[in-house]
C-alpha positions as CSV (number, residue, x, y, z in Angstrom):
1,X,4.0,37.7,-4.3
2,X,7.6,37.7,-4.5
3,X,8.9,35.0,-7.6
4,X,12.1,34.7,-9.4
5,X,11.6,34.2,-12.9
6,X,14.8,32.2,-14.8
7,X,14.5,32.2,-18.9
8,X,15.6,29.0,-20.5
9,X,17.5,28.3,-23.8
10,X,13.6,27.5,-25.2
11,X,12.2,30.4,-25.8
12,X,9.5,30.6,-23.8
13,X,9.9,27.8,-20.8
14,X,10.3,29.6,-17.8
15,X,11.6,28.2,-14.4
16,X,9.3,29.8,-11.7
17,X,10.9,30.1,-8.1
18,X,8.0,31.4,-5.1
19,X,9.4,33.4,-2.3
20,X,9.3,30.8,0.6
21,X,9.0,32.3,4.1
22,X,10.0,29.8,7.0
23,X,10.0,29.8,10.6
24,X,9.1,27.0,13.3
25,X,5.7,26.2,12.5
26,X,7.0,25.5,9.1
27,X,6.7,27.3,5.6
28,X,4.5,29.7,3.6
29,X,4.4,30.6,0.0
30,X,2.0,31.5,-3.0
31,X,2.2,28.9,-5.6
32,X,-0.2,31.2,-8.2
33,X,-1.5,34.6,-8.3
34,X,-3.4,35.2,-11.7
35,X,-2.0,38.7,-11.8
36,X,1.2,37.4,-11.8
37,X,1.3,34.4,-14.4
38,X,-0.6,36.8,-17.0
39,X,2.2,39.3,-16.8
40,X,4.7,36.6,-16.7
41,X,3.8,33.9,-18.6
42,X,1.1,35.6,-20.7
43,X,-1.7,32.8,-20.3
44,X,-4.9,33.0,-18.4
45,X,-5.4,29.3,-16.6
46,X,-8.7,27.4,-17.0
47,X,-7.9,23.8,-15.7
48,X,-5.8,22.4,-12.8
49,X,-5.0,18.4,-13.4
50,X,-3.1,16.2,-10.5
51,X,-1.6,13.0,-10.6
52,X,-0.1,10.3,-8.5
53,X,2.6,8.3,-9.6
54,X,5.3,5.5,-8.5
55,X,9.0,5.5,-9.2
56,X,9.8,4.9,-12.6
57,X,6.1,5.9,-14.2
58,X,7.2,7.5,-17.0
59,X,4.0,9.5,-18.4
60,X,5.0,11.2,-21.7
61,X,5.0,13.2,-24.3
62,X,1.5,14.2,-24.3
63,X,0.0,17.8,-26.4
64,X,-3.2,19.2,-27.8
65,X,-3.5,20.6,-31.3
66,X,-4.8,23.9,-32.3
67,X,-7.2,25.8,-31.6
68,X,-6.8,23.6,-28.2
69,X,-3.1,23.7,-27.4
70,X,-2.2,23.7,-23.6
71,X,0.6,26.0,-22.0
72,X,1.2,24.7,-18.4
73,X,2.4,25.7,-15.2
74,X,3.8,22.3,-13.6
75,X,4.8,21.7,-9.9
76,X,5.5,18.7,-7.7
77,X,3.0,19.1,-4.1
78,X,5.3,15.4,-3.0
79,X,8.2,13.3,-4.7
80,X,10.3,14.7,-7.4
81,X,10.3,14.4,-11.2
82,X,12.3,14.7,-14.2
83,X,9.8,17.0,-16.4
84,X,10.7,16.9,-19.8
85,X,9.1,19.4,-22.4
86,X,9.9,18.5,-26.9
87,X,9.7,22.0,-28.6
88,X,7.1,21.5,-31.6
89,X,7.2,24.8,-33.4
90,X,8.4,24.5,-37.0
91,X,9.3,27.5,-36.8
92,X,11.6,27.4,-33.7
93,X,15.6,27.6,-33.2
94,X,14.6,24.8,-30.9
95,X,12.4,22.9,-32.9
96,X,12.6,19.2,-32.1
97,X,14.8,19.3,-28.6
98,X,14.1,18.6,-25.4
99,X,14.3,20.5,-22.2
100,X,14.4,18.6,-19.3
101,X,14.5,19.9,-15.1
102,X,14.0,18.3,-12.1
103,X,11.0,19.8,-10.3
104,X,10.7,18.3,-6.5
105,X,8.8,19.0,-3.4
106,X,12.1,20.0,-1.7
107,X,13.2,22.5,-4.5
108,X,9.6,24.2,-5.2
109,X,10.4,25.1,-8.4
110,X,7.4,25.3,-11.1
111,X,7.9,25.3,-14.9
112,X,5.8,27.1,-17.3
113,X,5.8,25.3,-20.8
114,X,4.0,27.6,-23.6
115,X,1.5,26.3,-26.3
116,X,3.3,24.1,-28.8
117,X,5.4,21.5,-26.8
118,X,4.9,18.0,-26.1
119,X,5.2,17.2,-22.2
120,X,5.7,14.7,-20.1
121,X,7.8,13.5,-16.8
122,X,9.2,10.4,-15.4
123,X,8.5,10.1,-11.1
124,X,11.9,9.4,-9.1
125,X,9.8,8.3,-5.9
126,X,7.1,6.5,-4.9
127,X,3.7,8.8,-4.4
128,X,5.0,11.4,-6.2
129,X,1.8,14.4,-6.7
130,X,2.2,16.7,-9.7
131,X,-0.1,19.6,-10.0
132,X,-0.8,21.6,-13.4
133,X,-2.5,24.4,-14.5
134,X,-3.6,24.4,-18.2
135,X,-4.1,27.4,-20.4
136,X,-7.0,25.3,-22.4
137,X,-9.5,22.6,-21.4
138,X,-8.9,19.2,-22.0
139,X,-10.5,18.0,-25.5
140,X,-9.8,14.3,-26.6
141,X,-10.4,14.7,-30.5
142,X,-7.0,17.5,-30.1
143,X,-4.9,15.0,-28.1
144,X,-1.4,13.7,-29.8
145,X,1.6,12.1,-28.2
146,X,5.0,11.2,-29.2
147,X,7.0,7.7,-28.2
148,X,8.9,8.2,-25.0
149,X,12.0,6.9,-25.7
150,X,12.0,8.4,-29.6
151,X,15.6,7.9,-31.1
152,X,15.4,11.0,-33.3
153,X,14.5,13.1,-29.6
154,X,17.2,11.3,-27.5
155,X,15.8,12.1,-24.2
156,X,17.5,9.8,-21.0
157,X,14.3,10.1,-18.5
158,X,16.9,8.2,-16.3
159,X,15.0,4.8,-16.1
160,X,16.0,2.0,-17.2
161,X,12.7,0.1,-17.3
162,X,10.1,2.4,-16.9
163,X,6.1,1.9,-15.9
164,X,4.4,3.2,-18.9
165,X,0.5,3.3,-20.5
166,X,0.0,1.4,-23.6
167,X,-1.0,4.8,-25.3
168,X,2.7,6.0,-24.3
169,X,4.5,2.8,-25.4
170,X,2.6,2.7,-28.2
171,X,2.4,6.5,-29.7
172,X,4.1,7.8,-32.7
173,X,7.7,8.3,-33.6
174,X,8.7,11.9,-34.4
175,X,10.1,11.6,-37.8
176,X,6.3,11.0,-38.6
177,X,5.1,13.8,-36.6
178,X,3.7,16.5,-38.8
179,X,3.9,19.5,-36.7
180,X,0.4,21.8,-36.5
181,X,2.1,24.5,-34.5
């Protein structure tokens, strides 16, 4: 498998590009190859997730604590999103800003988010699939959040009134956080 691999200014987040080969019957490509995403992105993947959502869901900023924290490989299968990833590492140049990229069934691009960020995307179409992987299995008693429109984080998901859980309108503000990573 042939992938281009961009670095980001968060140390860490990588921008994933598969090798596409096209010709008239259409397209081919490897979207994972274990060999390859444990050289590259260090993490071995245990869980995929998948969800469907309508322009202007906003689902956001979801994490797991230690000894559970999730890095993810993300990809849109239909649609396109703005992904959005909130660096939580005290210890981090980055600490406390957001990354954001727009991942779409047209562009292929995947996004690899390591262990301690907060994650979430806003869908720009109707149907829009993401798929996942996850680095950890889901465990409820390690889940945390952070509010989605957060002044302190700043982030424009570029809706103006966005579909949204009540555990996403309703999670915590960041200058409350106490970060465990």
């Amino acid at each position: 498998m042939k992938i281009s691999v961009e670095k980001t200014p968060f140390e860490g987040v990588l921008v994933l590009q598969p090798e596409i080969f096209r010709d008239e019957r259409g397209y081919f490509m490897e979207t994972f190859r274990a060999e390859h995403c444990e050289s590259v992105c260090k993490v071995r993947f245990v869980q995929d997730n998948e969800s469907l959502s309508q322009q202007g869901v906003i689902r956001a900023l979801h994490f797991q604590v230690p000894p559970f924290g999730q890095a993810k490989l993300v990809r849109v299968l239909s649609g396109s999103i703005i992904d959005v990833m909130v660096d939580l590492r005290k210890d981090s140049p980055t600490f406390g800003k957001h990354y954001k990229i727009k991942l779409s069934a047209a562009n292929r691009k995947q996004v690899f988010i390591p262990v301690g960020f907060a994650h979430g995307f806003a869908a720009l179409e109707n149907d829009t699939l993401v798929q996942y992987k996850c680095s950890a299995y889901y465990h409820p008693q390690a889940e945390g959040s952070l509010r989605w429109n957060d002044p302190v984080l700043d982030i424009d998901w570029g809706i103006r009134t966005p579909i949204l859980s009540d555990k996403d309108r309703n999670a915590p503000l960041f200058e409350n956080f106490d970060s465990p990573f």
